[in-house]
N, C-alpha and C positions, 0 to 999 in steps of 0.2 A: 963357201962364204963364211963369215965371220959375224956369228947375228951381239948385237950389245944388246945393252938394257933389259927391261923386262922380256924378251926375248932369250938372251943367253941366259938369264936364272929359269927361263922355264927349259932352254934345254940341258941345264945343268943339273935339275930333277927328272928331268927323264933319263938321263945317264944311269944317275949316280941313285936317288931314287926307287927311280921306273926299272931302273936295269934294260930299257929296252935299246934296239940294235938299229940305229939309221936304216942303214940298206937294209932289213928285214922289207920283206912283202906286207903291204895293208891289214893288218887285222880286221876284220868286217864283223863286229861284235854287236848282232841286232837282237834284241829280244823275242819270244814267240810272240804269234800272232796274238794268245791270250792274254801273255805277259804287256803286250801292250794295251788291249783293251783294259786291261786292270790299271795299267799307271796311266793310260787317259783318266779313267774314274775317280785314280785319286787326285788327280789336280783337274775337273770336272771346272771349277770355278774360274781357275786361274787361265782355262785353255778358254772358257765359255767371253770373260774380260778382254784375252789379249786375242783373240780371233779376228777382230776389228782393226787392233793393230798391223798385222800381220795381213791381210787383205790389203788394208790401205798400201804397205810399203810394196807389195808386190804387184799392187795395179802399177807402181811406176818403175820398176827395176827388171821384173819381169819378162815385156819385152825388151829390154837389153840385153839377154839371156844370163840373169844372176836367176840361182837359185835363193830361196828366202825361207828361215829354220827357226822354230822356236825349242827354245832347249828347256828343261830342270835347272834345279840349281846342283845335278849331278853328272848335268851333260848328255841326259837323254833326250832324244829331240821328240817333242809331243805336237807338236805339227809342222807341215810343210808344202810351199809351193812351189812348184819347178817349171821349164819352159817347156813350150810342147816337144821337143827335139829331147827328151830328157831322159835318156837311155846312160848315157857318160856319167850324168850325175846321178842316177840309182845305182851303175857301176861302182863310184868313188865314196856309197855310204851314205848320202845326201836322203835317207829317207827318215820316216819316223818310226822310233824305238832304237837307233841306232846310238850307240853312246861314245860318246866324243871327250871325255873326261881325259886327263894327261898321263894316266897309269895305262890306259889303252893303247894311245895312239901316240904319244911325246904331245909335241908342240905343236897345236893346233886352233883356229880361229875361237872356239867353245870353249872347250876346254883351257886353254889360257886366259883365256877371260875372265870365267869362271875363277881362275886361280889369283889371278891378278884384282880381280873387280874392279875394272876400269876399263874404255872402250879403245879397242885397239882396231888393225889393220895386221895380219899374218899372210905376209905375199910370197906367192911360190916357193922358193927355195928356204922362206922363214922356217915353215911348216917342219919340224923331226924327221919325221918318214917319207925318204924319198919318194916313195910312192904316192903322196899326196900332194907332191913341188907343182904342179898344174893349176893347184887352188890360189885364190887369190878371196880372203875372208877381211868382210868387215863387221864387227860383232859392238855391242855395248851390251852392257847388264842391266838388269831390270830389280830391281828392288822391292819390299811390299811396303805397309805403312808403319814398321817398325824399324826400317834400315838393314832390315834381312834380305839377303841373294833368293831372289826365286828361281833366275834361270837367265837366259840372255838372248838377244834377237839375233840374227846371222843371215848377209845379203854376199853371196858367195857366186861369183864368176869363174871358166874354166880357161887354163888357156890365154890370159891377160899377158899381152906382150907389152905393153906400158911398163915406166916404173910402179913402186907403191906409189907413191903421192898422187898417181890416176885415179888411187882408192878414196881420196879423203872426200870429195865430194858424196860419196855412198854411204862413207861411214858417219859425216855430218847427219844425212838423209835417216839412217837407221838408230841413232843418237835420237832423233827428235821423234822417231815412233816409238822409240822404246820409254823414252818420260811421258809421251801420250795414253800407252799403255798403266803406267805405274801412278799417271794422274787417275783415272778410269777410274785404275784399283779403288785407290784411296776413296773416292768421291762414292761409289758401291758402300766399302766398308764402312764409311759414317755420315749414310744420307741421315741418319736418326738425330746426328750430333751437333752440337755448336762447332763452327769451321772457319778458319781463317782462310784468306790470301792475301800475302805479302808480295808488292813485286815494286823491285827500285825502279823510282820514275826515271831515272836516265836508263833503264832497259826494257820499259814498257813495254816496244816492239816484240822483244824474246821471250816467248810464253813459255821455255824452256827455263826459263828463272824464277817463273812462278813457284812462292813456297807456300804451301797450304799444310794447318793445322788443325789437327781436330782437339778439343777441350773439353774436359769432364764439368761436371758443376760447379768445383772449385777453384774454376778454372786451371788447371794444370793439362799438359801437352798430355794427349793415350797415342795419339799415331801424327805421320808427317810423312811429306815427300822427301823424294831425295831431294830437290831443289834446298829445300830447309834443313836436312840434314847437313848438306855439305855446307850453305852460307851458316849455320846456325851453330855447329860446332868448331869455328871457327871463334867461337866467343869464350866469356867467361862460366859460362853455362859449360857442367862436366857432362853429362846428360840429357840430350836434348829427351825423351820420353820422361814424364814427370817431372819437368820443369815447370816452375809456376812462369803465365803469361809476363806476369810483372817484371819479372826477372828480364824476359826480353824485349818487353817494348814499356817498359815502367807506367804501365795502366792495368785497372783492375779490370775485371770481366763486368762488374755493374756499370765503368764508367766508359767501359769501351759501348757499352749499349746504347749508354745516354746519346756519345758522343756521332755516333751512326743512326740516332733513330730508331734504333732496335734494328740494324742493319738493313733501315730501306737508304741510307747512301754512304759514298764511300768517306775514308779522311786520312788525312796524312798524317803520316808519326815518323819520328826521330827513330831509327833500327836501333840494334846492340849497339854497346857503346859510343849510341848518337854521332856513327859517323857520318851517317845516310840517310833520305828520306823514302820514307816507303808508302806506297797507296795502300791502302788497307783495304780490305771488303768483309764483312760481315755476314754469315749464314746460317738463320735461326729454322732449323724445324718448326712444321707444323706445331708438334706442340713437346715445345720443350724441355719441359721438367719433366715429361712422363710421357716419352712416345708410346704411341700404338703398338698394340703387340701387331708382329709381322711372320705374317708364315714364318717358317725357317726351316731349313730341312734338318730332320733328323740326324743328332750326333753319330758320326762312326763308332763302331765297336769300338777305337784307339783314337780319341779327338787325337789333335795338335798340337806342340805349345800354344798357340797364339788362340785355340779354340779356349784352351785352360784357364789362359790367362785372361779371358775377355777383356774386359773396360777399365777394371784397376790398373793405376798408373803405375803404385807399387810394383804389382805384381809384373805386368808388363816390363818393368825395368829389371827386376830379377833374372824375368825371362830370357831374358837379349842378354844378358851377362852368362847365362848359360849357354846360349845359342855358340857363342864367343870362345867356350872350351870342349865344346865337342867332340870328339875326334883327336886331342888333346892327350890323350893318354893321361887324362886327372879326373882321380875319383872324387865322385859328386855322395854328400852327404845334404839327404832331406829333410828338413824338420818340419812339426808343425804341429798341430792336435789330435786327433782322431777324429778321422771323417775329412779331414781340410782334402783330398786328394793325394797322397805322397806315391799312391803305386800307380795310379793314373797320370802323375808327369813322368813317372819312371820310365812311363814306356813308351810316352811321348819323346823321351830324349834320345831311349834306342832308335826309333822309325823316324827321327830328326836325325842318325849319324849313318855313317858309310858301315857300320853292323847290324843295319837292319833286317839284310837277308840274313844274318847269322838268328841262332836261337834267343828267344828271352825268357831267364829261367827265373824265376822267384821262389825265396824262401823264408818263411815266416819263422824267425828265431823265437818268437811266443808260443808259437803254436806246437811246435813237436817236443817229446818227453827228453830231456838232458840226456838220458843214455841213448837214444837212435838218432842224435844229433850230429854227433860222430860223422857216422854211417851214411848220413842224410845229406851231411857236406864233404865228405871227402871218398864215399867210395870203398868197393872191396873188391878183391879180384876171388874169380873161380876157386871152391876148395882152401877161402882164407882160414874159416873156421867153423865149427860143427853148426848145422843150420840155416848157414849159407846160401842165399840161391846159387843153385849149381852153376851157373852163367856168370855169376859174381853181380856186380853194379858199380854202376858209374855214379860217383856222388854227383852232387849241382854244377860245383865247380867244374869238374870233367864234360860235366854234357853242354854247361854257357859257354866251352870254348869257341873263339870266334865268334862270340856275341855279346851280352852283356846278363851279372849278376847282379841278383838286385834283393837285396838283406835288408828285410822289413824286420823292424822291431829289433834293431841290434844290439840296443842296449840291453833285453835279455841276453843276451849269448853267454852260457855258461864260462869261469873265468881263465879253465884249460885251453876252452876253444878258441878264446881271444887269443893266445900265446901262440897256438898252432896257425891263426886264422894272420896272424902278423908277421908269421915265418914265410906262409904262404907270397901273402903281396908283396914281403923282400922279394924273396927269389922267384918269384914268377916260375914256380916248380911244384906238384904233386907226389904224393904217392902215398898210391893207396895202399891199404891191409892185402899183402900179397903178390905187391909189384915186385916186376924184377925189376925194373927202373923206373925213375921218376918221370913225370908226364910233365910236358913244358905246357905254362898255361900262356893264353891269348887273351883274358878278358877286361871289357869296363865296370868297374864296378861301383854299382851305385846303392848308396846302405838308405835307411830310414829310422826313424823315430818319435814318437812325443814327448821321449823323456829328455829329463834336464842332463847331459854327461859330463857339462861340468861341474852339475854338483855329484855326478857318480865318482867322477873323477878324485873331487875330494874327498869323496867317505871311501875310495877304491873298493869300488865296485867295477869300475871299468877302466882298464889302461887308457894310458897317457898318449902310449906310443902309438895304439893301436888310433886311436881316435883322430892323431895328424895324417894317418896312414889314410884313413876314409873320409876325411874331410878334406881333399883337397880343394873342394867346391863348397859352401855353404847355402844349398837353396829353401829358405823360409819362406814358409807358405798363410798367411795368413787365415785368420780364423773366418769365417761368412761374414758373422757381425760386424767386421773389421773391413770389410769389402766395398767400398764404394761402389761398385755394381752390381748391387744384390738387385734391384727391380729388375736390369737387362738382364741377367743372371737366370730369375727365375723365370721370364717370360719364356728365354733360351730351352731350360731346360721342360719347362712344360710344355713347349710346343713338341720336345724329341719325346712324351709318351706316347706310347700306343694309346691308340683311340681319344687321343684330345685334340685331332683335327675338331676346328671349329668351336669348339670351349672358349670360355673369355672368363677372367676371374673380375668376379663384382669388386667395388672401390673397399667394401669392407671388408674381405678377405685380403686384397692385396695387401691394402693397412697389416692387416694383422700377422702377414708373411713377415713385411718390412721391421715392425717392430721385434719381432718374435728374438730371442736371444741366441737359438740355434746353439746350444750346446754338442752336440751331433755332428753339425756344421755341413756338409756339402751331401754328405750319406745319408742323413737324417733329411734334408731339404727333399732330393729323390725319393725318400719312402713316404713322406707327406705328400707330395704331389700324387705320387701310382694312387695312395690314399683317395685323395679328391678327385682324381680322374672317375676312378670305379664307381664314386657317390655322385655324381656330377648328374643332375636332370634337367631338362628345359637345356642344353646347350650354356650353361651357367656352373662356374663353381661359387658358391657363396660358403659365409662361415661355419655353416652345418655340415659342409661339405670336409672341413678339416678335420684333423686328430685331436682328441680331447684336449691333451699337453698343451698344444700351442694357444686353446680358448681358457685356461684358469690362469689366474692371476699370477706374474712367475715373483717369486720370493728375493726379494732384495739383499744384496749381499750385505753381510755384517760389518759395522762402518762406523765412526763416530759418529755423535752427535750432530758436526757440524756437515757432513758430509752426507746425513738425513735430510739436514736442510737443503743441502743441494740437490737432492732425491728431489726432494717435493719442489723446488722450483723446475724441476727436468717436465713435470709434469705440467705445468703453467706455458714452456716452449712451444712453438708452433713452426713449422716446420721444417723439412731434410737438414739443409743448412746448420740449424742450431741444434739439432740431434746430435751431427755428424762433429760440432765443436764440441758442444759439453764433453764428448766421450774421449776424444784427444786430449781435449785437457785435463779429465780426469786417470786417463791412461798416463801423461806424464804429469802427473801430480801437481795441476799447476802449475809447472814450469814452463814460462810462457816462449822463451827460446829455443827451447827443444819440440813444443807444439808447435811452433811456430815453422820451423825447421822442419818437422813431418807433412805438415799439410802444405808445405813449397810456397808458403808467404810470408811478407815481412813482419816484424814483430809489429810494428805502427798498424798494419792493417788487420792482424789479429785480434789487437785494442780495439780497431775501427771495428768491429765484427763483433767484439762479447760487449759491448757498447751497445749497435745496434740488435740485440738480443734479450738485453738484459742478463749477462751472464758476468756470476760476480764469485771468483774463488771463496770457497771454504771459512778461511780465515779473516775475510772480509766483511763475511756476513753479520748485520747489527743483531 
């Protein structure tokens, strides 16, 4: 046969690629039995949401005799339902742990899916390896609430003497559990939040079209269905996460309330570019401005991106710009302050790419002495020089092969080793003190910093060359104070200490977390909390319970005169809202289109806002 379309590009990476052999015999590449209990555990969440899904399509395909698979977003399948007759299909790999990804096996229903993100049909002889031409797969991909691949659903019959087009009827069928599933998700991920749904009255009918949004307080988009993903990027909006609402349905979030009642009914709006009309529905939590803290289970040793990133919209949009070059063979350079997290997304980016089974090696260029730095990143071999472990060593570089390096504080890095350190990511080549030849390197490499390199750059202190070399990625992390999710943030993280099951922090401590300026930022946050937990009596933390630091008065920055008056009207403001402007405004200097422009609203309703506030620039003031 002669497959087109996305079909022959995916057997054109398996050729060309995969290197792998048609006629080769089935590879049967399933993980141990522990290996899979362990990657159930890590998507514990995701299997516990889409388990529903997956029952429901299999109460109806089932007895038809289709197997039914829920996969990774790596093609590992983390559950499955089969018919009772299902010996053939445990045969052909139809189980869970089995991975299905197109380096494995060529072209197959999962794994091209996966590749393609988009819902396909892969019927008998589609399939690469002759050994799987029996299958007849109908698969769609599942998304989370960031527009990231989580895995895909798969309703797969043996033996189909039909054409494909027999299949479209299943793969419609499996299409509609798979956005039931990724509705689910969404609706889990922000029962806390303000939530839209959009759905065009002339497709009512199609709950498959439903777009659902969830909204920060400033109103701007933090997650979304695929439904809104795909109608939504279709607009003027580059961005649908951290888009302000306005943008797309040209109403505020105050007037969207009014307009619904406080979302007790629905109404219609004019979509993007008012070509359509859309029913709207409205969905306010219990409470708010400040939901209830909520259990939450304690963080992994190695959150997530998407745990990292929580509720900021920014940050979330960083995120997804990262997710987008992973695996990419481009180095990621992190910046941020100290404390912000930079080695905690580092390694969140490794166990988010296909080297995560590889090692992750870190090396703090602040921390070891200029002379065993050398040594520390490149290695020696046996008998290089007097003193030597007799065994030699592998510097970092050598040992992150096939996994990822990760060079915190690189703007230290003495100015030889930048030289050497830039020859290195040329040639993708080693050698150590004592080689007889050079060692080929395999790695991602991801650097960090707080300092400014481009003003190192201009005093040269730091190459030029080397810094486009590490920067192929810029991920900026912002400061705590800078976070729009510092309440969810810090409920999050107190709920993952030891021993604050059952703790509630009093209204005056929260106050005083929220205010507090966190110079420290995210490290500093963690070592207050362990703080309060340990003082914590009665089931309470209140503000005795905190570190001294956070309860004295913190010292005002040095400032003009007029910009004191702005100080002391900060303190006359009352509340989030108008904390959360004065500080953007005063972050860009009053420049009301470039605030305007950070917080994803129009300049007219940024007036309407330091208006209803009373907030009156610097220079303004009588």
């Amino acid at each position: 046969m002669r497959p087109d379309g996305v079909i022959a590009q995916s057997w054109y990476r398996s050729v060309v690629e995969h290197r792998l052999d048609p006629g080769a015999a089935s590879r049967k590449n399933i993980l141990s039995a522990e290996d899979i209990r362990r990657h159930q555990q890590h998507h514990q969440q995701y299997l516990a949401i889409a388990s529903q899904g997956v029952s429901g399509l299999a109460r109806r395909v089932v007895p038809a005799g289709f197997a039914v698979l829920l996969s990774d977003e790596y093609g590992i399948t983390l559950d499955s339902r089969l018919p009772s007759q299902h010996d053939a299909y445990t045969q052909s790999g139809l189980v869970v742990g089995a991975r299905w990804d197109e380096s494995v096996v060529g072209t197959n229903g999962i794994g091209t899916t996966l590749a393609a993100t988009q819902p396909l049909i892969i019927h008998r002889d589609e399939h690469f390896l002759a050994a799987n031409s029996r299958l007849s797969c109908s698969v769609a991909p599942i998304f989370d609430a960031q527009g990231l691949l989580r895995g895909c659903l798969n309703a797969t019959c043996m033996n189909s003497d039909g054409p494909r087009e027999s299949q479209y009827l299943t793969l419609q069928l499996v299409i509609m559990y798979a956005r039931m599933i990724e509705n689910a998700h969404f609706r889990q991920s922000y029962r806390d939040r303000l939530t839209l749904s959009l759905v065009p009255i002339d497709e009512i009918a199609d709950l498959g079209n439903e777009q659902l949004l969830a909204l920060d307080e400033s109103g701007r988009v933090i997650g979304a269905n695929r439904a809104a993903f795909i109608a939504l990027d279709a607009t003027d909006t580059p961005t649908l996460i951290g888009a302000s609402i306005e943008r797309l349905l040209s109403i505020t979030v105050d007037e969207l309330l009014q307009l619904t009642n406080g979302g007790a009914r629905g109404v219609r709006l004019r979509g993007p570019r008012h070509e359509s009309l859309l029913d709207v529905g409205l969905r306010i939590p219990s409470e708010r401005h400040r939901p209830l803290p909520v259990a939450r289970p304690a963080l992994r040793a190695h959150p997530d991106l998407q745990q990292l990133a929580g509720l900021d919209a920014r940050l979330q949009q960083n995120t997804q710009r990262v997710r987008k070059v992973i695996d990419k063979g481009i180095p990621i350079l992190i910046t941020g302050e100290t404390g912000t997290g930079k080695e905690a997304f580092a390694r969140a980016i490794h166990h988010a790419s296909h080297r995560r089974a590889g090692p992750f090696v870190a090396l703090n260029c602040a921390a070891i002495p200029e002379t065993l730095i050398e040594s520390e990143l490149f290695g020696y071999r046996a008998g290089s020089f007097t003193g030597a472990n007799r065994k030699g060593m592998k510097g970092k570089l050598e040992q992150a092969n096939g996994g990822t390096l990760f060079l915190d504080e690189i703007g230290d890095m003495p100015a030889h080793l930048q030289t050497r350190l830039l020859r290195v990511l040329a040639e993708r080549e080693i050698s150590p003190l004592g080689a007889e030849a050079p060692v080929t390197l395999d790695v991602q490499v991801i650097s960090a910093t707080h300092q400014d390199l481009h003003a190192m750059i201009r005093d040269k202190h730091f190459r030029e060359d080397l810094f486009y070399r590490l920067a192929g990625m810029n991920l900026a992390l912002p400061a705590l104070r800078e976070r729009s999710d510092r309440a969810e943030l810090i409920d999050t993280l107190l709920a993952a200490q030891p021993g604050a099951q059952g703790l509630q922090l009093d209204a005056d401590a929260r106050q005083c977390l929220l205010d507090y300026a966190w110079p420290g930022n995210i490290r500093q946050l963690l070592n207050s909390l362990r703080y309060a937990v340990a003082l914590a009596e009665g089931g309470v933390i209140d503000r005795e319970c905190l570190p001294c630091e956070l309860l004295a008065p913190q010292k005002p920055s040095p400032s003009i005169s007029a910009v004191a008056q702005a100080n002391h009207l900060e303190a006359q403001l009352d509340g989030e809202e108008s904390r959360h402007l004065l500080g953007t405004l005063r972050r860009h200097r009053w420049n009301i289109s470039a605030a305007a422009t950070d917080l994803g609203i129009s300049r007219s309703t940024l007036y309407r806002k330091m208006k209803k506030h009373g907030l009156v620039a610097p220079n303004d003031l009588p």
